[in-house]
Phi, psi and omega in degrees: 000313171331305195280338173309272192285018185260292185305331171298315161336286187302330177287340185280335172282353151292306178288342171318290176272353148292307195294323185312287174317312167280344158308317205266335169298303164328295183286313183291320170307314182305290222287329188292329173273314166327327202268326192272326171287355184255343169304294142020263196288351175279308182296336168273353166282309163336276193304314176277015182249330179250008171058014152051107144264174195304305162316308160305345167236014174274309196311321190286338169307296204247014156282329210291293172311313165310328193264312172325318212273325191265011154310293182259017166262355208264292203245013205217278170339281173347275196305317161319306197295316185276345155332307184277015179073342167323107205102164166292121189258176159302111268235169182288327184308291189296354183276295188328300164291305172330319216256310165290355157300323192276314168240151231249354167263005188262302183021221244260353226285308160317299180301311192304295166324294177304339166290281171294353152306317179278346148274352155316329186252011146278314201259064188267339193279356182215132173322283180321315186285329179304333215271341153287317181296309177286347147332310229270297188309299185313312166303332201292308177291329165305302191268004157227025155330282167354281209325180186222122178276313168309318189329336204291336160259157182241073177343298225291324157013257176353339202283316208291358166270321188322335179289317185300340184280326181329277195328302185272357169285321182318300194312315185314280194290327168311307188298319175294296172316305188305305180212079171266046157268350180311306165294277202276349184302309191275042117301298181316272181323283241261337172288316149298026209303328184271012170253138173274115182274131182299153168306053230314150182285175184261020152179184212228172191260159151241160156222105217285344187302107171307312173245110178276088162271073171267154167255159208270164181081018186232171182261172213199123212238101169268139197214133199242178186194132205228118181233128177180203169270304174248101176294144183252150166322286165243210199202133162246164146255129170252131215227128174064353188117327163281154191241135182240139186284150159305126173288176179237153196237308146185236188325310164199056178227136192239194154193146138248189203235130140246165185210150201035077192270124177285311176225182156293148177229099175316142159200165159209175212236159199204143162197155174053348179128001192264149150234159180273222180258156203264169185236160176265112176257118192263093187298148192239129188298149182246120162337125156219122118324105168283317175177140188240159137295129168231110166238168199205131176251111179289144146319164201245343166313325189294311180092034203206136275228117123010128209203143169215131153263141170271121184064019198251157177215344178250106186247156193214099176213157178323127160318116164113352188262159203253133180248118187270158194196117165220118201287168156213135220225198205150099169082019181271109183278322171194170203227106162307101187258109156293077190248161213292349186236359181190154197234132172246135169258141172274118173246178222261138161289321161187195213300134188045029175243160177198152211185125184209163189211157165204152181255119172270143155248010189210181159279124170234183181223092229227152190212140192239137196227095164313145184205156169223194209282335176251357183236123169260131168050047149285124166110053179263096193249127153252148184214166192251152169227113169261124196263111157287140204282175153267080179291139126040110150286167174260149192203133188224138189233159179241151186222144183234136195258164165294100167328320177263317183232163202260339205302317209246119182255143177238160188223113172240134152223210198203130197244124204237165177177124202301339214216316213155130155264152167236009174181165187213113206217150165281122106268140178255138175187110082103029187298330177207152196207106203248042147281101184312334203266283185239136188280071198274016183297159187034357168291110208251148188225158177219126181258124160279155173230128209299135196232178078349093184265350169272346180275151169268022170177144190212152183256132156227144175246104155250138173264143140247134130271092180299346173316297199298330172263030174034075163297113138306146176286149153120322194290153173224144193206103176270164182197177181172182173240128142256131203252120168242188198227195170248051172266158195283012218219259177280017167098153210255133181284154174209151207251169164234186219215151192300145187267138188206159207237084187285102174229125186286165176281180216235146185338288160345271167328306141337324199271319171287352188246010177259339189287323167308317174280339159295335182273292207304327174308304175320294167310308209295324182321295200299297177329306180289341176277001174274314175280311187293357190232317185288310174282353214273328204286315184300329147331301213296279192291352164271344188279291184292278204303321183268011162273348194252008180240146140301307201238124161308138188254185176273340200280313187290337186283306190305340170295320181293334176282004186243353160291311197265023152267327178290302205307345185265333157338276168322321168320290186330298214282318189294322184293345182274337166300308172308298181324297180264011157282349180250353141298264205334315137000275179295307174345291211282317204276355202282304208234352176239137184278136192244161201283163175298324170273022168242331173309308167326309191271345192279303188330306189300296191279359159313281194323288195311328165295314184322336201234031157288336160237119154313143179284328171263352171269329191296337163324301180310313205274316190290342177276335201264332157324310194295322213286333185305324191284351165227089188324110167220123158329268203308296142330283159345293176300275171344311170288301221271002162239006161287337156293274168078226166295306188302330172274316161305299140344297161303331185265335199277319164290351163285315199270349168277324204262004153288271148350259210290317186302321166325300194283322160310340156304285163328293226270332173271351160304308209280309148324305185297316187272008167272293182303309177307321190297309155351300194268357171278304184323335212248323169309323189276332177303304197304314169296334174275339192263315182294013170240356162283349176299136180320311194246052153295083188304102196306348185257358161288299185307330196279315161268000139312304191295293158340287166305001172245309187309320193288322183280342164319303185306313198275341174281333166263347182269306166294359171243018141296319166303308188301324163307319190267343159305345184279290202287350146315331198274137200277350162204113210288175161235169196255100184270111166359117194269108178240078182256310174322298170309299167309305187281023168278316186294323185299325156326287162326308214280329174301311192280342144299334189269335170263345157292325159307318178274328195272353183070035185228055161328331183259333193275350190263355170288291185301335165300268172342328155269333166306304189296323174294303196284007177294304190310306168291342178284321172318302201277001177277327164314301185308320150328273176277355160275341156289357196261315195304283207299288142007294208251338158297320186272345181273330178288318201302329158322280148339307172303322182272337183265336175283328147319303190304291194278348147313301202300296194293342162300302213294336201264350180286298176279342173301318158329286186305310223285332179294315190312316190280321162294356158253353156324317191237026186238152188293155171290334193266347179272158194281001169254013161333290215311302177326335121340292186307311215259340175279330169309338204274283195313342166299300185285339179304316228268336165311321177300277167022282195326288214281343159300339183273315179283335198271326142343262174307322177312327206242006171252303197281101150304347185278352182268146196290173176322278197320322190318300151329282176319301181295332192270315180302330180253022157268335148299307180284327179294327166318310274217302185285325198294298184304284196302330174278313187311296200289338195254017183061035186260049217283311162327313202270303186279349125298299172316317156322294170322306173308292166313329185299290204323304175305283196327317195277322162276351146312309159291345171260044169243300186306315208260348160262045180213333162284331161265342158278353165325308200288326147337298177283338188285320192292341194278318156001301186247349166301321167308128189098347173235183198311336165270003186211063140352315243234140194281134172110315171303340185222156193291094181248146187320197174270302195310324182287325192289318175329297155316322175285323181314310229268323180298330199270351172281352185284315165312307190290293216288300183287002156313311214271353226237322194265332179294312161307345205263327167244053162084028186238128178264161220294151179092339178246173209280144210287164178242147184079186190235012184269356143321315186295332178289300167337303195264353153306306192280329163307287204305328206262327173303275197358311206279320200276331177307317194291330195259037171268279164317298163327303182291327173297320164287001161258326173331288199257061173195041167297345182249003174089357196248036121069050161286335188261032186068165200259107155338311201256025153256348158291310167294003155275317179309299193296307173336316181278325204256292181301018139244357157317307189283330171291343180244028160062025152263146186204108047069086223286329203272330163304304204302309174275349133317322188292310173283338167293331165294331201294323210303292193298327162305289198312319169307331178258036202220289182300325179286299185286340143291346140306316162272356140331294184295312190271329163291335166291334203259313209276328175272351174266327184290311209293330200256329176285160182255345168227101189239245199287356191223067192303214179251347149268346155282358177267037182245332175301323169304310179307314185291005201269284214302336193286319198287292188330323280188326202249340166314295196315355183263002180253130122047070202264038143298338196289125175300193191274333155334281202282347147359272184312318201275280158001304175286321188307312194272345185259307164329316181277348191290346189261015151284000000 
């Protein structure tokens, strides 16, 4: 039990003398840092106060370093070692008075236990005494077990040292804030004790400069700042041993320039007397461009010379050209081309060489930037690429239309491009198209035209003639030009030229607008017979004022200068009058085929206007000019009543070319209205077999249907015009009354259009044929009453003129014969007077005459001008002849007579050359009419045979249509005999078509090249199908033979009517003076051939710019 508590005793005094010992640790951490840090701060007040030299701050270093170690090895060290039992420690005795010093119920009571434990353990031999000392112990421990022996060190103590740690850490921060170079400068040094420190300035360099860095060959701006206790005034830098003052910027900011730095550069900074530390200036090799090449490759399309530049980056070039670029460099690891849409690196191609090439099509903007191992993206240049595009050509056109014909166009224009053409073209095409023979609507044609493909501008002259594309009334035809240019890259673009529209006039149109030039003609007609009536009367009165004056006054002259200004006047107006009856014409003839005799008859009163002012008065008026500037009465009179007559003469042609225009009106009214009827018959046919078709759109046949009733109606209106053109005319004709025939038709075609709306196709079929066939009979009627009406008036005509020229033979000789009796008759014989009274009579039968002939002059065209002219001055001689006679002037009054005598066989030579006119036009025209019937008398054209084809393929089908119906199947021979007249009557058209055909194909294929197609394979063809109708087959296979001849007919139909037109167009070019090449295209060749002709002078080394400027300057000098 003894020994228990004696180990526990000891174990508390163990933990005792552990606490004792970190106590003693504690307390030691303190005095140590206190002792070091004031130590420290005494050894850096030293050092930084006393400027140290090395030896001396080495002593102080490691004295320093020295008093530390034994600080802390004294307060630190110590107590660690004895904490761990290391060392000599304190004995349980010396814990013991510690511990009975601290508590006053323990006082000697430990030590006594501890005393008598160790003499027990001398006295182990006797019992008795042991055994009481561990009595002794047990009690001893017992009464102070309770204590806590640790209580016995107090740690929290320890604060109360803490003031001494205090004291020299305040100094510490004070000292850091205050002046911390204090601390840390002499910290440096003392750790440096063997480096020799300069004294410090009492202030310091800065250098604001992040990198001292320059690149080389460039300047280098260092810039400095002086911090301290004292700023100095100035600054130096020493560079080689030299010193440059700095600037100062301002109080205690300096900066200097190095400049074109080569290399690395030492320096140091000097102010008061201090230096700082020396610095480095690290030069860096520098990227440089030295110089490039730009070279440039044209599109090869251009024609344009390959080009290098030096040193140049800002460029202006063609779209597609390729730009080579070669740097040449200096210190360049590689070179960035920066473009707006992409970043390229250069790596080097050789030594300091570097190279790229690229092609533009747009404007860019590129910036090339050099860079090595220490510089990126240097040297850094912009530069621009301005690209001209390959533009657009330009194409400008001037079109001048023909006066005479609307058909025929001129075209100059002018074709510009930045580069060049490749081609230059017309095209034309087709918007409406009323040729039946070929279907060319929407169908496009293109004519090239030869351009200047190396020049940037070119003049082009084109003629069109729509004659040549066979124009229709009604057609429309848009056109324009196109221009393309060459480019080589995307292919050559092309401009157009404004697109326009050409629309021929339409039948209609035509008919109104011939109907306006005929009324303005007619007025003009009138007019001029008025104004011809207005001088004739003022002549009258002016003739009777100068028989009663010797000498012309001045009143009198001005009235003869104001005849003879109304007479150029008149001059004026007949000639404006021709002009548009010969426009008028041309119009008509353009778009319509006009029959031969009324093309005959226009040509005829074409001639008659022409000579309506005579070649001798206009003669007469320039003589009566001359004479006005030298007044003789007597001259005077003489031209003026020699006007006159020559003005009287004029009205009676004014007053025939009234006359014929009328009836020429009439007889092509009449024609126009034959032909419409027809082409309605034939629309109403066409109209009728589409509504027997089965899937017929009744509301389509039904506006259709309408639209042939609407031209019926307009079809009643011209033939009402034609009745009041009848009743203008001075001996009408006697026209037929079809007010019935029309309003039966106009009936059917209405009972068709409402059987169509009613949706009853077959029954608006059977109107609709009622109505065609009214339609061919009305117009076959109209037909032969022109044909009657013709040929009645040409005998009558003819009848009156073989009068006429009896009466002027009986008057030829009664003339000679008076004539030779006054040869020989005395002035005094008394049968003189009977002479006077047979001249009277002569002349009244003259008077007769010339009323009878003048009469006929205005039915009969042929007869001329002169014709007229000649009876007037047959009439005038009579008059003089008489008048010498009565006055015994018997010399004077032959020589009259000898004029009567010529004029009058002068006039029966025109009127027998007028009667065989009439004569040849009539036989002319007798084949073919109404007295002469018989197949074979007359010629008939490709068109009458086309037709006759076309009736008998028609026939042939409802034959075939009637034959299946009684059983006869298709292809075998027909049964029974009620046919045979029928099929009797086919074989023999068929036969009379065929052999027709044959006289025309020998006619016209004398030379063998078959222009109207080969003919005589057709008359084979027709040949196969008359013996199909004779052995009464007739044939799904006949039937499409048939339509093929018809096919085939129509095509050589089309063909001799192109060549009609071109032999018409080539006889029209032969008789106008202003045709395909009038006088302003040919002035337009000329400006062709001048400009060609001022190209060859230009240069051709000259680029395509100065080309261009060249071409610019010669245009404008031909404006």
């Amino acid at each position: 039990m003894t020994n228990n508590n004696y180990n526990d005793l000891i174990n508390k005094l163990d933990g005792f003398i552990r606490k004792y010992y970190k106590n003693q640790l504690i307390k030691g951490l303190i005095y140590s840092f206190a002792l070091v840090l004031a130590f420290f701060l005494i050894v850096a007040a030293v050092e930084h106060f006393g400027h140290l030299a090395p030896l001396p701050r080495t002593i102080l270093f490691y004295t320093f370093l020295a008093g530390m170690l034994f600080i802390m090895g004294k307060f630190i060290a110590v107590p660690l070692a004895h904490l761990y039992r290391f060392g000599k420690i304190i004995s349980y005795e010396q814990a013991a008075q510690i511990i009975g010093k601290h508590f006053a119920d323990v006082q000697d009571k430990l030590l006594n236990i501890l005393q008598l434990k160790k003499q027990s353990e001398i006295s182990a031999s006797e019992t008795n005494n042991e055994m009481l000392i561990h009595a002794s112990i047990d009690q001893k421990i017992k009464e102070i077990k309770p204590v806590p022996f640790v209580n016995a060190i107090n740690i929290s103590e320890n604060r109360k040292y803490l003031k001494y740690a205090a004291i020299p850490l305040l100094a510490f921060f004070i000292i850091l804030f205050s002046a911390p170079s204090m601390i840390k400068d002499s910290t440096q040094r003392l750790i440096r004790h063997g480096t020799q420190f300069e004294k410090p300035a009492p202030f310091e360099f800065v250098v604001l400069n992040e990198k001292l860095q320059a690149i080389q060959q460039q300047d280098f701006e260092l810039k400095i700042e002086t911090k301290g206790n004292e700023i100095p005034a100035e600054a130096f830098i020493e560079i080689d041993g030299n010193l440059i003052r700095l600037e100062k910027e301002n109080i205690n900011a300096f900066h200097h320039h190095f400049r074109n730095i080569q290399g690395n550069q030492s320096f140091r900074l000097f102010a008061d007397g201090f230096y700082s530390s020396a610095y480095t200036l690290e030069a860096l090799p520098n990227p440089v461009l030295m110089n490039f090449q730009v070279s440039l490759e044209y599109p090869a399309y251009l024609g344009r010379k390959n080009e290098s530049l030096q040193n140049t980056g800002d460029l202006v070039i063609p779209a597609g050209t390729k730009v080579i670029w070669n740097f040449n460099t200096q210190n360049t690891d590689f070179i960035r081309m920066v473009f707006q849409d992409t970043v390229i690196r250069l790596d080097r191609s050789g030594q300091n060489a570097f190279a790229y090439n690229r092609k533009f099509f747009r404007n860019d903007a590129y910036i090339i930037t050099t860079s090595n191992q220490f510089l990126s993206n240097k040297d850094s240049i912009r530069f621009g690429v301005s690209v001209i595009p390959d533009l657009y050509p330009t194409i400008s056109v001037e079109q001048q239309r023909d006066s005479f014909s609307t058909k025929r166009t001129y075209f100059k224009g002018l074709v510009k491009d930045d580069y060049g053409f490749s081609g230059l073209a017309f095209h034309y095409r087709f918007l409406k198209s009323n040729d039946t023979l070929e279907n060319k609507r929407n169908k496009s044609f293109t004519d090239k035209i030869a351009v200047s493909k190396s020049n940037t501008s070119d003049q082009f002259f084109y003629f069109w003639d729509l004659a040549q594309v066979n124009l229709m009334a009604g057609d429309e035809i848009e056109y324009y030009f196109e221009i393309s240019d060459n480019d080589g890259l995307a292919g050559p673009k092309s401009t157009r030229s404004q697109t326009q529209v050409f629309k021929a006039p339409t039948l209609k149109e035509i008919a109104e607008n011939s109907e306006k030039s005929s009324q303005s003609i007619k007025d003009d007609l009138k007019k001029s017979m008025k104004t011809a009536e207005q001088i004739q009367k003022e002549l009258n009165d002016l003739n009777k004022k100068l028989l009663d004056k010797k000498e012309l006054s001045w009143e009198d002259k001005k009235k003869a200068e104001d005849l003879l200004k109304k007479q150029k006047e008149l001059e004026k107006l007949l000639e404006e009058m021709r002009k548009k009856f010969e426009q008028k014409n041309k119009q008509e003839q353009e778009y319509k085929r006009v029959n031969e005799d009324i093309l005959q008859k226009q040509e005829q009163l074409q001639a008659l206007m022409d000579q309506v002012m005579s070649p001798e008065m206009q003669k007469l008026m320039e003589e009566l000019e001359k004479l006005m500037e030298n007044v003789d009465k007597s001259r005077l009179q003489e031209q003026l009543s020699e006007l006159k007559m020559d003005n009287k003469d004029l009205q009676k042609e004014l007053e025939r070319a009234i006359e014929h225009f009328k009836q020429l009106e009439f007889e092509q009214k009449l024609q126009e209205n034959i032909d419409k009827l027809n082409e309605l018959a034939k629309k109403q046919d066409e109209l009728a077999k589409k509504s027997d078709e089965k899937n017929a759109d009744s509301q389509d046949l039904k506006e259709k249907q309408d639209q042939l009733n609407k031209e019926f109606e307009d079809f009643r209106k011209d033939m009402d015009d034609l009745a009041k053109k009848n009743d203008a005319l001075e001996e009408k004709q006697n026209l037929p009354d079809t007010e019935n025939q029309e309003q039966s038709i106009q009936q059917d075609m209405k009972n068709s259009s409402d059987q169509l709306e009613q949706k009853k196709n077959n029954k608006a079929g059977k109107s609709q044929k009622d109505a065609t066939q009214k339609m061919e009979k009305m117009a076959q009627q109209m037909q032969q009453m022109q044909q009657n009406m013709q040929q009645e008036q040409q005998e009558e005509d003819m009848q009156a003129l073989r009068a006429l020229l009896e009466n002027l033979l009986r008057l030829s000789f009664d003339q000679e014969k008076l004539m030779q009796d006054l040869r020989s008759m005395d002035i005094n014989n008394p049968q003189y007077l009977k002479v006077g009274q047979q001249q009277r009579k002569l002349k009244d039968n003259a008077k007769m005459i010339e009323d009878s002939l003048f009469a006929l002059s205005k039915r009969v065209i042929q007869i001329q001008a002169k014709v007229n002219q000649e009876i007037s001055a047959i009439n005038m001689n009579m008059a003089e002849a008489l008048k010498n006679i009565e006055d015994r002037m018997v010399p004077q009054g032959r020589s009259r007579q000898q004029f009567i005598m010529t004029s009058v066989n002068n006039l029966t030579l025109m009127l027998s050359e007028a009667l065989n006119q009439m004569q040849q036009q009539m036989a002319k025209s007798k084949p073919g009419t109404a007295n002469c019937n018989k197949p074979g008398n007359s010629k008939p054209s490709l068109s009458e045979m086309r037709k006759m084809q076309e009736e008998l393929n028609k026939n042939m089908q409802k034959m075939k249509e009637k034959m299946e119906k009684e059983g006869n199947k298709p292809g075998q021979k027909a049964r029974g005999q009620g046919w045979s007249e029928e099929l009797a009557k086919m074989a023999a058209q068929q036969e009379f078509i065929r052999r027709e055909l044959q006289k025309l194909n020998q006619e016209e294929n004398k030379d063998g090249r078959n222009a109207l197609g080969n003919l005589e394979d057709i008359a084979k063809r027709m040949e196969e199908s008359e013996k199909d109708i004779v052995n009464r087959m007739i044939s799904e296979q006949t039937l499409k033979r048939q339509q093929d001849i018809l096919t085939r007919l129509l095509e050589s139909e089309r063909a001799e009517r192109e060549r009609d037109q071109d032999e018409q167009r080539k006889s029209n070019e032969a008789k106008n003076l202003f045709q395909r090449n009038p006088a302003e295209f040919e002035e337009y060749k000329k400006l062709k051939l001048k400009e060609m002709e001022l190209l060859k002078t230009v240069p051709p080394s000259l680029n395509s710019y100065y080309k261009q400027k060249v071409n610019e300057y010669f245009q404008s000098l031909e404006k």
